[in-house]
MOPAC internal coordinates of N, CA, C and O (Angstrom, degrees):
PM7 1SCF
backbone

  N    0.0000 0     0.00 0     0.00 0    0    0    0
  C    1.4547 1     0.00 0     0.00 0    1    0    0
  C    1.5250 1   112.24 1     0.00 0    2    1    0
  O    1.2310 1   123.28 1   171.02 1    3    2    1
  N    1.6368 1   111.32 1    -8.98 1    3    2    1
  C    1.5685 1   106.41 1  -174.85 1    5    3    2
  C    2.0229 1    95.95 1   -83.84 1    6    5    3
  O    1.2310 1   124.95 1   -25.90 1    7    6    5
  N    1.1433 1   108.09 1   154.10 1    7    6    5
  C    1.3936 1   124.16 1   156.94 1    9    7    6
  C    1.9293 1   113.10 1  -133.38 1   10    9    7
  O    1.2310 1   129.26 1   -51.33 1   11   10    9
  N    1.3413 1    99.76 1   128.67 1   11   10    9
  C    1.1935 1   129.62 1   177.77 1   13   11   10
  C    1.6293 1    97.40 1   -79.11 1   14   13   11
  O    1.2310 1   123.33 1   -57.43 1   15   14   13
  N    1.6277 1   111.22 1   122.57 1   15   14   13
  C    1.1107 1   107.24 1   163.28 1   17   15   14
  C    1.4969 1   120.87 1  -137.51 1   18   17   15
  O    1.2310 1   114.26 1   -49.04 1   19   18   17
  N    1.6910 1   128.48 1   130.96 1   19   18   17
  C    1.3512 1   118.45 1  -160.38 1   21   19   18
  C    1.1699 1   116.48 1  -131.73 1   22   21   19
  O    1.2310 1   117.10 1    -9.84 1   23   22   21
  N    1.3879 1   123.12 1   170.16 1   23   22   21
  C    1.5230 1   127.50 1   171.98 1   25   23   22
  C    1.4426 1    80.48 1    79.64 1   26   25   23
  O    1.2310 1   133.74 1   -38.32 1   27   26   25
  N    1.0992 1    91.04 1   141.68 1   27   26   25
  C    2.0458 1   111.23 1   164.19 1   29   27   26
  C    1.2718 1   115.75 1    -1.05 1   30   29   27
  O    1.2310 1   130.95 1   -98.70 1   31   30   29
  N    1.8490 1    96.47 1    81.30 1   31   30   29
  C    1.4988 1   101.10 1  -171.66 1   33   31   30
  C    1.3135 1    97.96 1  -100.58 1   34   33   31
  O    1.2310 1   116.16 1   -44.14 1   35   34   33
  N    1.5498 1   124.90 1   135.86 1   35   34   33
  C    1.8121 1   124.96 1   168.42 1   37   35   34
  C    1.4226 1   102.33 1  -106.53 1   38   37   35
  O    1.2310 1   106.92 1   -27.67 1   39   38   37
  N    0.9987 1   141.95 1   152.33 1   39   38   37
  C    1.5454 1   149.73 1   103.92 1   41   39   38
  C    2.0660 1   112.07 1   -88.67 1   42   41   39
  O    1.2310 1   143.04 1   -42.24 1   43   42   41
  N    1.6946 1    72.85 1   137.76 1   43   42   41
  C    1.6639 1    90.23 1  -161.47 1   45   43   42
  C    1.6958 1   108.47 1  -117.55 1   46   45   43
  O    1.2310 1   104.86 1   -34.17 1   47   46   45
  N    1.2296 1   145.60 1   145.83 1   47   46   45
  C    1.2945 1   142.36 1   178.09 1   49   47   46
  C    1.6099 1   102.10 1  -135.79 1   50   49   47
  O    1.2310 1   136.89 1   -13.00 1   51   50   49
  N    1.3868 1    84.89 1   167.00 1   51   50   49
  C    1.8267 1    88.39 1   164.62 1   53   51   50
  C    1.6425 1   106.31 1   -65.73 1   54   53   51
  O    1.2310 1   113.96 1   136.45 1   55   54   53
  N    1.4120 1   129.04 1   -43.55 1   55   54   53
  C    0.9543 1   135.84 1   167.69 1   57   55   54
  C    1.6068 1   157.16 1   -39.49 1   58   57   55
  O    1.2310 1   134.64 1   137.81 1   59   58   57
  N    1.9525 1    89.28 1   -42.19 1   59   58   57
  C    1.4756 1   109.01 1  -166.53 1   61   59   58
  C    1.6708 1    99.84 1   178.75 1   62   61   59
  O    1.2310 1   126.00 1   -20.33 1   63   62   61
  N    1.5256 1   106.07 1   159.67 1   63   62   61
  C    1.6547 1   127.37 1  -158.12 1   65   63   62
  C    1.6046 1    91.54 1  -113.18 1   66   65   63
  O    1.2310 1   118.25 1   -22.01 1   67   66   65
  N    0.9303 1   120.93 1   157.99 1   67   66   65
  C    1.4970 1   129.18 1   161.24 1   69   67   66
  C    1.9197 1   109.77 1  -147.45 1   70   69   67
  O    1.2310 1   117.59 1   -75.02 1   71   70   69
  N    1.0047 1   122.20 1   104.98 1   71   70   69
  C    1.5132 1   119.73 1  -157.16 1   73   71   70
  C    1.9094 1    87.97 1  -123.51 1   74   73   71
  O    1.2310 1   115.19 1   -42.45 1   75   74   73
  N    1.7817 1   126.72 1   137.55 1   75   74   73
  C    0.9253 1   119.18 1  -159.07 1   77   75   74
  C    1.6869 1    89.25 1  -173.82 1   78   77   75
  O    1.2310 1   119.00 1   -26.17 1   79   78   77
  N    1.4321 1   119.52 1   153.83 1   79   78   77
  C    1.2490 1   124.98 1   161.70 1   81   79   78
  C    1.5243 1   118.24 1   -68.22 1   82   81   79
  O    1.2310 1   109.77 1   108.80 1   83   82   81
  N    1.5654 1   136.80 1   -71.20 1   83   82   81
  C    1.2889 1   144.50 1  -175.66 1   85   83   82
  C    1.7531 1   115.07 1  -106.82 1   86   85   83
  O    1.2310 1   115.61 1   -60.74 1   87   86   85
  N    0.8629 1   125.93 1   119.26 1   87   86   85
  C    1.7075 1   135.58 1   163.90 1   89   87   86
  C    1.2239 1   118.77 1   -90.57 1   90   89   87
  O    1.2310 1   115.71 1   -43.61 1   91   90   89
  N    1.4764 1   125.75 1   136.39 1   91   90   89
  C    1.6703 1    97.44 1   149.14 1   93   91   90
  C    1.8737 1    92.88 1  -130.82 1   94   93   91
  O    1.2310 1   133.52 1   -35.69 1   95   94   93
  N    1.7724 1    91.48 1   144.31 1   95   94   93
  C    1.4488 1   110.16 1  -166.14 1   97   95   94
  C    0.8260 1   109.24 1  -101.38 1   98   97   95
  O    1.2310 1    99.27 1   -49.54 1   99   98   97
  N    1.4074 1   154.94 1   130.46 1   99   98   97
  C    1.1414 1   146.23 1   138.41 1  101   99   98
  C    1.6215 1   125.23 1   -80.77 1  102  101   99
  O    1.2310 1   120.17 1   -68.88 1  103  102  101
  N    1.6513 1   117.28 1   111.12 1  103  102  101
  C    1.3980 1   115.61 1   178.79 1  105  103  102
  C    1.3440 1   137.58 1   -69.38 1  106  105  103
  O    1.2310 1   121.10 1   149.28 1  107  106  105
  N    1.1460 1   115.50 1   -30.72 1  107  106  105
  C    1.5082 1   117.44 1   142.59 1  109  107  106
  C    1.3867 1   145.44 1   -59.69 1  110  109  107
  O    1.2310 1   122.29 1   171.57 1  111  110  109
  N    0.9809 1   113.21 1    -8.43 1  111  110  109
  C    1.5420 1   136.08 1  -172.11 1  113  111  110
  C    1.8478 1   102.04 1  -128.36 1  114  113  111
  O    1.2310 1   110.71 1   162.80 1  115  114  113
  N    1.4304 1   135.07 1   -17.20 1  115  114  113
  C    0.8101 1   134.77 1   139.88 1  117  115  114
  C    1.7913 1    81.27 1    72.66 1  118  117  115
  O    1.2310 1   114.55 1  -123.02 1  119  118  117
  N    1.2613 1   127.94 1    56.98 1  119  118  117
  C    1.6354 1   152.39 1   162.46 1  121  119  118
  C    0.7294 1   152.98 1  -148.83 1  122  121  119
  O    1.2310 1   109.71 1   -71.53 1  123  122  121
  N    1.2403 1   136.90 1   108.47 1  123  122  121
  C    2.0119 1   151.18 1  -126.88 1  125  123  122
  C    1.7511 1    78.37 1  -108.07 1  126  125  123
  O    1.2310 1   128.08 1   -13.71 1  127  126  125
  N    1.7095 1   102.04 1   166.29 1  127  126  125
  C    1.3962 1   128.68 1   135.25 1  129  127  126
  C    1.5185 1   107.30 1   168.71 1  130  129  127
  O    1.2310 1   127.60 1   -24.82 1  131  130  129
  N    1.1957 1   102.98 1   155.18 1  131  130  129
  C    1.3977 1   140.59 1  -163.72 1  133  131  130
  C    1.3642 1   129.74 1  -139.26 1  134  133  131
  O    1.2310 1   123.39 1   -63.38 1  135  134  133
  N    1.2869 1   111.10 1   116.62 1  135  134  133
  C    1.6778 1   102.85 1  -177.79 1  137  135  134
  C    1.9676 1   106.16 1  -107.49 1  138  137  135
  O    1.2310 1   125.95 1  -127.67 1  139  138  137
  N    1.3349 1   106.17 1    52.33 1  139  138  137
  C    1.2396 1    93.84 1  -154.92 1  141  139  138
  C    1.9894 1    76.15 1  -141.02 1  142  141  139
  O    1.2310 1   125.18 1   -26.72 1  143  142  141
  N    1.2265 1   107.66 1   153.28 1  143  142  141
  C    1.9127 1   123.12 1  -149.79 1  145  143  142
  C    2.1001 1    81.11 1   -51.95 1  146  145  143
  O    1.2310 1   121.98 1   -10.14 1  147  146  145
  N    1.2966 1   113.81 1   169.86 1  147  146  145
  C    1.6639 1   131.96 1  -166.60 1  149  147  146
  C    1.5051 1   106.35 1  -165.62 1  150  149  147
  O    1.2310 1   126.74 1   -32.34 1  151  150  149
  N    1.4213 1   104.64 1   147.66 1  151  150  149
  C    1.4440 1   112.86 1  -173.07 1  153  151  150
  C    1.6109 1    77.31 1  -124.65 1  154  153  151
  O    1.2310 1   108.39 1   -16.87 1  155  154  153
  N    1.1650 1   139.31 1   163.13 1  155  154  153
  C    1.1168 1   150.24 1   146.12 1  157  155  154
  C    2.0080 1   108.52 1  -125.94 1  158  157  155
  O    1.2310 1   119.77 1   -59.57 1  159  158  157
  N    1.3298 1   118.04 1   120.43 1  159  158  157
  C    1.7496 1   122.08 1   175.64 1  161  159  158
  C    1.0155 1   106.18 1  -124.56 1  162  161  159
  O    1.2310 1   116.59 1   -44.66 1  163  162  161
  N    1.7631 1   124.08 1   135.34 1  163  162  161
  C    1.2156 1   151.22 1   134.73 1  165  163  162
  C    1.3139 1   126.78 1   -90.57 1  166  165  163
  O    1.2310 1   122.15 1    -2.56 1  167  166  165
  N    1.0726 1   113.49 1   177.44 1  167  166  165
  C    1.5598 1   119.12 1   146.12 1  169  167  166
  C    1.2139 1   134.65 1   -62.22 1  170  169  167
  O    1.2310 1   118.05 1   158.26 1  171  170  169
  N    1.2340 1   121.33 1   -21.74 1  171  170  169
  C    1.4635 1   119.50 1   177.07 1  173  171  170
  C    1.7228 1    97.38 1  -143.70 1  174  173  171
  O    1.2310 1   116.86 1  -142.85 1  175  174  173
  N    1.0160 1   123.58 1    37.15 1  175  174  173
  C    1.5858 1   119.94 1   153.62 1  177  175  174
  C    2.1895 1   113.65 1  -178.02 1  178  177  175
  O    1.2310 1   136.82 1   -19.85 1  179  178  177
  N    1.0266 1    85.02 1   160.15 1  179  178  177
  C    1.4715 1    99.25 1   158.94 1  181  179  178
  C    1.2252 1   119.95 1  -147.52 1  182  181  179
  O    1.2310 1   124.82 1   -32.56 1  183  182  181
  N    1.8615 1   108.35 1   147.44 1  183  182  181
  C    1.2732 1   124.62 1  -174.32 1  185  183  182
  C    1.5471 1   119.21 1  -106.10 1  186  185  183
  O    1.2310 1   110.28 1   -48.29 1  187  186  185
  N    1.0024 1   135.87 1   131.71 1  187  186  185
  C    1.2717 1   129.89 1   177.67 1  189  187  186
  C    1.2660 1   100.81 1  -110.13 1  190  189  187
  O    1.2310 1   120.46 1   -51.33 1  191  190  189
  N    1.9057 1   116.73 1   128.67 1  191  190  189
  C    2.1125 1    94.05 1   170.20 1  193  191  190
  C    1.5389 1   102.20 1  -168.85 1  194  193  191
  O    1.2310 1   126.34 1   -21.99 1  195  194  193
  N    1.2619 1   105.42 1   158.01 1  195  194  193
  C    1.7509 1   101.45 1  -171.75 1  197  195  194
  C    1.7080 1   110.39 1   -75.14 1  198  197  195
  O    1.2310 1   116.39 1  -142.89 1  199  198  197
  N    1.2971 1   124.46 1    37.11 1  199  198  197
  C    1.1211 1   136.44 1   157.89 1  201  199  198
  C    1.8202 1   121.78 1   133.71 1  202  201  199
  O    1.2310 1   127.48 1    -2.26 1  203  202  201
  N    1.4239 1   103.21 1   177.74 1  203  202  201
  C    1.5380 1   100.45 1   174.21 1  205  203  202
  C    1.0637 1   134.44 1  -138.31 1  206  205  203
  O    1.2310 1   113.09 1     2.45 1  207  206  205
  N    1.0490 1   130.66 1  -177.55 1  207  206  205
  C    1.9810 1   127.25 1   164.11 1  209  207  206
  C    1.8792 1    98.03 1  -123.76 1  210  209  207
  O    1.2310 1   120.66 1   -29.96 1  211  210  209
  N    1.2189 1   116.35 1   150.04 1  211  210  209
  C    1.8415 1   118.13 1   178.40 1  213  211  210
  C    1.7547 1    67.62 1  -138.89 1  214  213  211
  O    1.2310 1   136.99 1   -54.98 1  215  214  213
  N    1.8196 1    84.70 1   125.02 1  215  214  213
  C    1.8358 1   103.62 1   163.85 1  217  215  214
  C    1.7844 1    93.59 1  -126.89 1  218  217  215
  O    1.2310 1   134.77 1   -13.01 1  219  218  217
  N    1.7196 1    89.04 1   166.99 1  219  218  217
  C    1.4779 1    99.62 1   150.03 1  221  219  218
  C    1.8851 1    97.13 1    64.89 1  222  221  219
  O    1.2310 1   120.47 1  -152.01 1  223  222  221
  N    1.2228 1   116.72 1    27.99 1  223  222  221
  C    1.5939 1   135.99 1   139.24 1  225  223  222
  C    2.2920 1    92.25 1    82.06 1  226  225  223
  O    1.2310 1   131.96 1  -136.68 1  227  226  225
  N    1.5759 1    94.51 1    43.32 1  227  226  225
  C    1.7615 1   103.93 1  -163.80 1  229  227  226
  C    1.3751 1   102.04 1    90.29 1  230  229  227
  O    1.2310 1   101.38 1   165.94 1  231  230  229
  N    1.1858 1   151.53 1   -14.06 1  231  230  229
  C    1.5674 1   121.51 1  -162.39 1  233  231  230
  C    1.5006 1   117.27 1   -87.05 1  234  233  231
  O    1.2310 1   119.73 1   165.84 1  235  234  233
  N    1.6868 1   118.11 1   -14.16 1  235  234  233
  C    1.4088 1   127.62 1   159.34 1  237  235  234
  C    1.3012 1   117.81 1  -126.75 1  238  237  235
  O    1.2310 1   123.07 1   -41.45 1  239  238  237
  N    1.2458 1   111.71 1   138.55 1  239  238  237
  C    1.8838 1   110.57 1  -169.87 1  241  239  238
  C    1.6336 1    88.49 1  -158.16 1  242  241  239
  O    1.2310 1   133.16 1   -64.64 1  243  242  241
  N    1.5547 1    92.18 1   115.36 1  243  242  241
  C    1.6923 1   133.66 1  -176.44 1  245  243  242
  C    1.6539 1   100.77 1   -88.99 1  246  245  243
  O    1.2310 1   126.60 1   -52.23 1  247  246  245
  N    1.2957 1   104.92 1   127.77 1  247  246  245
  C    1.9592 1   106.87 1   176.05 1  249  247  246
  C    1.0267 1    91.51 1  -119.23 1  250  249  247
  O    1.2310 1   124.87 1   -29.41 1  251  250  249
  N    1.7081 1   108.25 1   150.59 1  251  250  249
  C    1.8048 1   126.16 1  -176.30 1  253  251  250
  C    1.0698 1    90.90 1  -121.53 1  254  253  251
  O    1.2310 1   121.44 1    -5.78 1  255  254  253
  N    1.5592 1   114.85 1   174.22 1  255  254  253
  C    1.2446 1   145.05 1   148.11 1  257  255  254
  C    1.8563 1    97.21 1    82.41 1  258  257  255
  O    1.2310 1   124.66 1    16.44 1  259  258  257
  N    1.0182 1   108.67 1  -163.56 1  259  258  257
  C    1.6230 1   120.61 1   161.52 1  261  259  258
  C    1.6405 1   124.53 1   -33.58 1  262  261  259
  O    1.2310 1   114.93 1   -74.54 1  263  262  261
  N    0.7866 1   127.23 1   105.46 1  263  262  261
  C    1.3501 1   122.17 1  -168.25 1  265  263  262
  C    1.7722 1   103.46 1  -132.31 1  266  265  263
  O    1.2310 1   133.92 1   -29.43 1  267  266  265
  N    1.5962 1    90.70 1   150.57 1  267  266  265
  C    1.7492 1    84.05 1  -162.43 1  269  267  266
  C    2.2454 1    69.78 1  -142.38 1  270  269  267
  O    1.2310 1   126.66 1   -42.62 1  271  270  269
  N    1.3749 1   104.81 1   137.38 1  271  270  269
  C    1.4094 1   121.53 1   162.37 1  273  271  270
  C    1.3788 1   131.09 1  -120.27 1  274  273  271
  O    1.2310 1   120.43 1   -50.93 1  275  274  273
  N    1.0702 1   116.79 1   129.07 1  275  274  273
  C    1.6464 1   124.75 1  -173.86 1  277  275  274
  C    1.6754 1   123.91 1   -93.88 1  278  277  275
  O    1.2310 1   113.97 1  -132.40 1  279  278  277
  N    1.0074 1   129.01 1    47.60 1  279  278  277
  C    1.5853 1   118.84 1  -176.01 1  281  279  278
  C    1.5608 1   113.65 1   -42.22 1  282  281  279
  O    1.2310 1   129.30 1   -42.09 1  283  282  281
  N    1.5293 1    99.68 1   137.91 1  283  282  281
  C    1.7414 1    92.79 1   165.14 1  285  283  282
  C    1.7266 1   104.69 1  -138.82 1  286  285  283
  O    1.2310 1   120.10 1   180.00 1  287  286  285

């Protein structure tokens, strides 16, 4: 059920961008992660971080490694 997805991977919401080199998805479980560099965009912030986990079908998304945050 996992799919590997690479090269200029986005996940997009009404909400927020997630732009990243490698994913792996799981479709049943409806959960990304990546340990590979991540932009995360909103409207009122950006995340920079050496990767992530999206649980709970998008409603929590955990950043690793180096992480740099932008409030606006």
């Amino acid at each position: 059920d996992e799919i590997l997805l690479r090269e200029n991977v986005r996940f997009s919401s009404n909400d927020f961008s997630i732009e990243t080199e490698n994913v792996i998805f799981n479709r049943n479980d409806q959960t990304a992660k990546s340990k590979t560099k991540s932009m995360f965009r909103s409207n009122n912030a950006t995340i920079s971080s050496d990767g992530f986990d999206i649980h709970d079908k998008g409603n929590k998304i955990i950043f690793y490694g180096n992480s740099y945050i932008i409030l606006k």
